[in-house]
C-alpha positions in Angstrom: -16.4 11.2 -13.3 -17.0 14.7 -13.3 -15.0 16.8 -11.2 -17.9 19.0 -10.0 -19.4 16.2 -8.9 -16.4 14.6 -7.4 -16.3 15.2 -3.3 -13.1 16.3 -2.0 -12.2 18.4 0.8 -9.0 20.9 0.2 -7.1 22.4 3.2 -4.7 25.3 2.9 -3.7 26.5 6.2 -2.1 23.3 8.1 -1.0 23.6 11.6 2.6 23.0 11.9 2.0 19.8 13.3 2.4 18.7 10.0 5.8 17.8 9.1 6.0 14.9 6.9 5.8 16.0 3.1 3.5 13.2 2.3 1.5 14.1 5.8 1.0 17.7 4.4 0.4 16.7 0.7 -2.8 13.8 1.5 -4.3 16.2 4.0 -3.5 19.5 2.0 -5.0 18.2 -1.3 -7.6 16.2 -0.2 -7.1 12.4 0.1 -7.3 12.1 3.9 -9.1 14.0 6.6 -8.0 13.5 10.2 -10.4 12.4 12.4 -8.0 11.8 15.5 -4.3 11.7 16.2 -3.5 8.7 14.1 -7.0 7.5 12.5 -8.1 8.9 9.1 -11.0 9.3 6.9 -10.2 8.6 3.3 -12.1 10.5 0.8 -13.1 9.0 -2.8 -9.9 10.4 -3.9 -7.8 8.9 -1.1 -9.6 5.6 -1.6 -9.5 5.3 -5.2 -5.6 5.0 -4.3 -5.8 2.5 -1.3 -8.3 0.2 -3.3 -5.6 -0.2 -6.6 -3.0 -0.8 -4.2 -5.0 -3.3 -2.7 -5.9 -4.7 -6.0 -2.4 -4.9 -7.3 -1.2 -6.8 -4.0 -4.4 -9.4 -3.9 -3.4 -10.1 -7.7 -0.1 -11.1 -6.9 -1.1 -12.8 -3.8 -3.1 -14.9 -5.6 -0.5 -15.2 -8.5 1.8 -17.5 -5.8 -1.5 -19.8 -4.9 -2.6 -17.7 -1.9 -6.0 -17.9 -1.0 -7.7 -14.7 0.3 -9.8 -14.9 3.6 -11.4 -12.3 5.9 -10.8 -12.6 10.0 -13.0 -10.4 12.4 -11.1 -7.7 14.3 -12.6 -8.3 17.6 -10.5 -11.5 19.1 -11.0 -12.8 22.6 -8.7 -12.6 25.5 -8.5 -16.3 25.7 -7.2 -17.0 22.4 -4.8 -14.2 22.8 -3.4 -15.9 26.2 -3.0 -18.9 24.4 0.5 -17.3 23.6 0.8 -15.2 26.1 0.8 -12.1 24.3 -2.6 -10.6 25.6 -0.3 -7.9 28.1 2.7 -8.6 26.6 2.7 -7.5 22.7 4.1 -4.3 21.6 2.4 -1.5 21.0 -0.4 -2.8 23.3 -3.8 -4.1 22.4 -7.0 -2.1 22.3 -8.4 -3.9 24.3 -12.6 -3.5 24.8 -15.5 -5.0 26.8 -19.1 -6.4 25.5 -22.2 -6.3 28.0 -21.5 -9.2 29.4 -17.7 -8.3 30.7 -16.3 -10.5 28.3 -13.2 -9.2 26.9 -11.6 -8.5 23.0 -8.3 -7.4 22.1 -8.7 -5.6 18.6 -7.1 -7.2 16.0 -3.1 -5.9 15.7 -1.9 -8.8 14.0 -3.6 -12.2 13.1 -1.4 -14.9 14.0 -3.6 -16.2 16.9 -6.8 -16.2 15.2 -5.7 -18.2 12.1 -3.7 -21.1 14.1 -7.1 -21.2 15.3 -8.4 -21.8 11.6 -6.3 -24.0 11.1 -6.5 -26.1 13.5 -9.8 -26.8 12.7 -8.6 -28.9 9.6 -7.4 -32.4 11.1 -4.4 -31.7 9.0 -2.2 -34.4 7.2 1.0 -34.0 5.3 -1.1 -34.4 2.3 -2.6 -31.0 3.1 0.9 -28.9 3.2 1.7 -26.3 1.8 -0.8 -23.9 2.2 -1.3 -20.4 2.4 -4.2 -18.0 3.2 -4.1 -14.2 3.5 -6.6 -11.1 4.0 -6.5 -7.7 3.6 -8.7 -5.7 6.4 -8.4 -2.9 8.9 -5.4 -3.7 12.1 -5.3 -1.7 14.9 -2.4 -0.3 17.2 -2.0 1.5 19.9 0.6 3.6 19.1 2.4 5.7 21.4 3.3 8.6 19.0 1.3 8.6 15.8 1.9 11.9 14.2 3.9 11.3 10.8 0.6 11.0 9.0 -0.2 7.8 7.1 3.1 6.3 8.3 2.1 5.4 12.0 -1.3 5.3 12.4 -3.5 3.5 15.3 -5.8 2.3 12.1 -4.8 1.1 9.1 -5.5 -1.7 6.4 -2.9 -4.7 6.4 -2.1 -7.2 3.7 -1.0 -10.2 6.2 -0.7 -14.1 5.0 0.4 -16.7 6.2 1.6 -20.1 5.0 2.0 -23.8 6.5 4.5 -26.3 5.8 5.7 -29.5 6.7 9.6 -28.7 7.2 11.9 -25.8 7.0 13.0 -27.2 3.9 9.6 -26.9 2.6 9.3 -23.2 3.8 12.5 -21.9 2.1 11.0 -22.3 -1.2 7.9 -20.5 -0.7 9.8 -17.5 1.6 11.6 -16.7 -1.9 8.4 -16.4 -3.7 7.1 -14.0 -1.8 10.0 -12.3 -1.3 9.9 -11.9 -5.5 6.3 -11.1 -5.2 6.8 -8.0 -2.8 9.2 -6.9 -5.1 6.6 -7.2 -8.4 4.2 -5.6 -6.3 6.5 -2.5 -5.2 7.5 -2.1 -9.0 4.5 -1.6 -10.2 3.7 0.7 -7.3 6.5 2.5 -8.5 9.2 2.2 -5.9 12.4 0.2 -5.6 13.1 -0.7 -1.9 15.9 -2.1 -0.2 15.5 -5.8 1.2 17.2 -5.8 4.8 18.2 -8.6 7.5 16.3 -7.7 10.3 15.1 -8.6 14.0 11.5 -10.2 14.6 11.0 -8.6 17.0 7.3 -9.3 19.1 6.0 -11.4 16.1 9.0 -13.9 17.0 10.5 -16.1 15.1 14.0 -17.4 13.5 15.0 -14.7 11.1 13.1 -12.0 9.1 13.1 -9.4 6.4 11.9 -5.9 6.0 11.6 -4.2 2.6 12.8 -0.8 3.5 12.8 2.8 1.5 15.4 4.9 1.9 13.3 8.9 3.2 14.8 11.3 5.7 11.7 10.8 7.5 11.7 7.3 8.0 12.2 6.2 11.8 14.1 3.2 11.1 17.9 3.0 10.6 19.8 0.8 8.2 23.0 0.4 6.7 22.8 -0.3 2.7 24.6 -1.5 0.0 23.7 0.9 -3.0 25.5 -1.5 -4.9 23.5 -4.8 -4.7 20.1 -2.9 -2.7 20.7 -5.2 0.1 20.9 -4.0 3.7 21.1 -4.7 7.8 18.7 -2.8 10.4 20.7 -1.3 13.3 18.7 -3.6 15.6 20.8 -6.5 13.9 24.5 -4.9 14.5 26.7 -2.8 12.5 28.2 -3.7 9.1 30.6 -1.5 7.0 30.8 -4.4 4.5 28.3 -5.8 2.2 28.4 -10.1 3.2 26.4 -9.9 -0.7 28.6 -8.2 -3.0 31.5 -6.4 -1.2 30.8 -2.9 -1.6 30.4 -0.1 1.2 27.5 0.3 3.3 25.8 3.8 3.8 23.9 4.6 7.3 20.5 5.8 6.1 16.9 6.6 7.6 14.6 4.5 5.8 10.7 3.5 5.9 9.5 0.2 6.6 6.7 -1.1 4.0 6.7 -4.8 4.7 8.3 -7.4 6.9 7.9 -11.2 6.5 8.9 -13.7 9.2 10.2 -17.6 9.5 8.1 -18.3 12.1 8.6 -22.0 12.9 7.3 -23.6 15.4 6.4 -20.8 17.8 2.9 -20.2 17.5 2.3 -24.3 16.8 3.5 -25.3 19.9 2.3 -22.5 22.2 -1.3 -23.2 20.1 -1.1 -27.3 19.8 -1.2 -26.5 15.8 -0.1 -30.4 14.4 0.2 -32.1 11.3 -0.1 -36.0 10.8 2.9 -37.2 8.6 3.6 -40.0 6.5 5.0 -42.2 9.2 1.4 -41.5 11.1 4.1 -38.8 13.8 2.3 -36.1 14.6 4.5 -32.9 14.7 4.2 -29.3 14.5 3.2 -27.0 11.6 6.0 -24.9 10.2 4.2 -21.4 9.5 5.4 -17.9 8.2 3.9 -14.3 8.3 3.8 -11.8 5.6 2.7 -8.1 5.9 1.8 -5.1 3.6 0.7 -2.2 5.6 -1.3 -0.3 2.5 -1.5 3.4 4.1 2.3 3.3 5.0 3.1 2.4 1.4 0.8 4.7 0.3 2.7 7.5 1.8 5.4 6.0 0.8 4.9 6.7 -3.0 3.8 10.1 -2.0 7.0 10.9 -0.5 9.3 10.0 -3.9 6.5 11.0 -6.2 5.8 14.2 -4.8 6.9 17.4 -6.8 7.2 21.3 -6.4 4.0 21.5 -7.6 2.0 18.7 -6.6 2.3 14.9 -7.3 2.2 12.4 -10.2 1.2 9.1 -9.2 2.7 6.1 -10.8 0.2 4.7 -13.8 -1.2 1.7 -11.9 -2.2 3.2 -9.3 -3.3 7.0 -10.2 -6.3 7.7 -9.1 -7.6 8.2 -12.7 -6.2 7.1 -16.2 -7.0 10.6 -17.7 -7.4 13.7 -16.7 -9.8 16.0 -19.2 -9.5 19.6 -18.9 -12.0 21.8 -19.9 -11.0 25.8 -20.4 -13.5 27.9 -19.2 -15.0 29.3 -22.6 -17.9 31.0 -24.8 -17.6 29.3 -27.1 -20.0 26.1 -27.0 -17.3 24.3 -29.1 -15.1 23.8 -26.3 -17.1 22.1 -24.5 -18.9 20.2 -26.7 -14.6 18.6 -27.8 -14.3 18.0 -23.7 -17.7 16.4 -23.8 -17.4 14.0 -26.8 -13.5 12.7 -25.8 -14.7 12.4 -22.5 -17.6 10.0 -23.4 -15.0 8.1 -25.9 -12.4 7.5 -23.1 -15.3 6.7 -21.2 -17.0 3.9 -23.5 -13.6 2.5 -23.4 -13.8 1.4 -20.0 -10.6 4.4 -19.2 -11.1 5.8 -16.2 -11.6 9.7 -16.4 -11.8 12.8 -14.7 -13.3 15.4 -16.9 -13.1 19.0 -15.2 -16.1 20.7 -16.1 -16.6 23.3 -13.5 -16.7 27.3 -14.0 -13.1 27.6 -12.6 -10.5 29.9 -14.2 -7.3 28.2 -16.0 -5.6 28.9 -13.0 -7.2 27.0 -10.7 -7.8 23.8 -12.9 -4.0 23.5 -13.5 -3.7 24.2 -10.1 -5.7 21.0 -8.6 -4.9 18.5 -11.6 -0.9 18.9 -10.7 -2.1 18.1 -6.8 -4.5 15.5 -7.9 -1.8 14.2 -9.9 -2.9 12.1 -12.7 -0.3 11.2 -15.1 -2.0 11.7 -18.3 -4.0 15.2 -19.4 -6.0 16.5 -21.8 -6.8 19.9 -22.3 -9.2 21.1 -24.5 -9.0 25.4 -24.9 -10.9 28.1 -27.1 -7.8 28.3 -29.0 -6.5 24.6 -29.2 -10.6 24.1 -30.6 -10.0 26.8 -33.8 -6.7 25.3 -34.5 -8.5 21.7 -33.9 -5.8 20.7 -31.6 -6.0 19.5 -28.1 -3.4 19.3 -25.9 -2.2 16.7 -24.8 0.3 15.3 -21.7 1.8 12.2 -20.9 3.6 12.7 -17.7 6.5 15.7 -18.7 6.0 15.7 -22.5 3.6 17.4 -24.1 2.1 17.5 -27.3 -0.9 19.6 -29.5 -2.4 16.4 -31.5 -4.9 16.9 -33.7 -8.8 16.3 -32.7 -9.4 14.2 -35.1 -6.3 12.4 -35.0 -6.8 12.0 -31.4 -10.1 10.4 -31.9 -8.7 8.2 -33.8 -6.1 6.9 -31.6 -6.6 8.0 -28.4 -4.8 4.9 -26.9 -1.3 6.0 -28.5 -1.4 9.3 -28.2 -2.4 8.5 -23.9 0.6 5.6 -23.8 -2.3 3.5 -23.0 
């Protein structure tokens, strides 16, 4: 890609409405523009970000024999009275009206519409354990949304859920996905904290959030730094780890996933059966599993960002490399730039090659907010010493040109 072509939208003066570091830092550098107190435009930038997240979180899905499905947003009142929860969930619905005065609650969570999926399926034993999931736009109607990317009234949600014959049969597959959340998270680059927590309006047994310790983070949690196991304040107070022992700490902390025994709620309220061996029929056992992608995605900008700007984790940078061209005379400079940038290129590497009539300054400037993690820069002087220079993360190194050529892929980490 090259960066004059690339369409991106910098702000400098922010109202101070802006509080959150990670609020500031999308808008400021140009991944998000606001369109509305809580609803967001993402630019290609932005988006090149949401979509690897996505990616990464669809490959593990799958890895744990999900099967990926897409459910409309628009879901009628009567399915959503079927449990009750058209006037009762929390934040409200949206809630709209077609031409013929029929009424839709957008879509704030999913549980309704695919008990009516699978219902559809005259289910037997023989068809249990299953699990399906999507990954598309929810919407809430938040009260306050204001911290950016972390409560907003539109967002895109990871959610699946699984059926099973027994609780016994559940257990098994919560764990999985417990230890796929935390793949996915690690190669997002964060470490979070896995915390007892209430259900809340989804309902349900017992729960689990995947919380990340931030100052700005609305939620409140004692932690064990010890074992990375905690309690939500909505739970009770503990002083004592129940895991390992050690003292917990009373931290803010930002919620990027919950998952949920559900049981038997949404069976029984929906008539959701099974047949078993015996020829009994009795109700499914489901669960519920959420991502919200812009949350975590503001997430990683809040421990990633730097004085200067940000550097993304690897999988999930925007680009793989980063060429930077140095405004020059001399033709050889850019004819370096051109040639590595069309060998990274034929390589199927994803780059960004800044080739517009900018001064050093402001190059440097925008790659440390655009943040790539790996840079080349190709300068009038580096060209008569045939060097480049290049950067992996914090070290940096003059290599060669010809050496680089050569073996691009060590010199980048790739």
């Amino acid at each position: 890609m090259l960066q004059s072509k690339l369409f991106y939208i910098t702000q400098k003066d922010l109202s101070e409405s802006f509080v959150v570091p990670s609020h500031k830092f999308l808008v400021k550098s140009g991944y998000i523009v606001q369109l509305a107190a809580g609803v967001y435009i993402f630019t290609p930038l932005g988006w090149k970000v949401h979509r690897k997240i996505e990616n990464i979180i669809r490959e593990e899905m799958e890895n744990i024999g999900a099967q990926e499905i897409h459910m409309p947003s628009l879901i009628n009142k009567e399915l959503w009275e079927e449990t009750n929860r058209w006037k009762t969930i929390d934040p409200p619905l949206f809630q709209v009206k077609d031409r013929h005065d029929k009424l839709f609650g957008l879509g704030s969570t999913h549980e309704e519409v695919i008990v009516f999926l699978a219902r559809k399926k005259q289910l037997s034993y023989k068809d249990l354990p299953f699990s399906l999931f999507q990954i598309q736009n929810k919407f809430r109607n938040e009260l306050r949304a204001q911290a950016g990317l972390l409560r907003t009234r539109e967002f895109y949600m990871k959610d699946l859920y699984s059926f099973h014959r027994s609780k016994e049969d559940f257990k098994p597959f919560y764990e999985r996905v417990k230890e796929a959340y935390f793949k996915i998270f690690k190669r997002c680059g964060i470490k979070p904290i896995l915390v007892d927590a209430d259900p809340g309006t989804i309902g349900g047994e017992f729960s689990h959030e995947f919380m990340v310790e931030d100052e700005v983070g609305e939620d409140r949690i004692y932690f064990c730094r010890k074992c990375y196991t905690g309690i939500n304040i909505e739970k009770g107070k503990e002083l004592k780890c129940k895991n390992c022992g050690g003292d917990m700490s009373y931290v803010n902390s930002i919620e990027i996933a919950h998952i949920f025994y559900l049981g038997e709620i949404y069976s029984k309220k929906m008539n959701l059966l099974f047949q078993d061996k015996d020829g009994s029929k009795k109700y499914v056992i489901m669960g519920c599993y959420g991502i919200g992608l812009g949350r975590l995605m503001a997430t990683i900008v809040q421990k990633f960002l730097t004085d200067k700007g940000i550097l993304w984790p690897d999988q999930i940078s925007p680009f793989d490399v980063h060429v930077i061209e140095i405004k020059s005379k001399a033709k050889k400079v850019r004819e370096v730039a051109k040639n590595i940038y069309n060998l990274l290129s034929k390589e199927k590497i994803d780059v960004l090659y800044d080739d517009r009539e900018k001064s050093a300054g402001e190059k440097f400037f925008d790659a440390d907010y655009i943040g790539v993690p790996r840079r080349v820069v190709v300068s009038e002087r580096g060209v008569k010493d045939n060097v480049v220079e290049v950067k992996v993360k914090d070290k940096i190194k003059k290599v060669k040109i010809k050496d680089f050529n050569k073996n691009f892929k060590k010199y980048l980490s790739l």
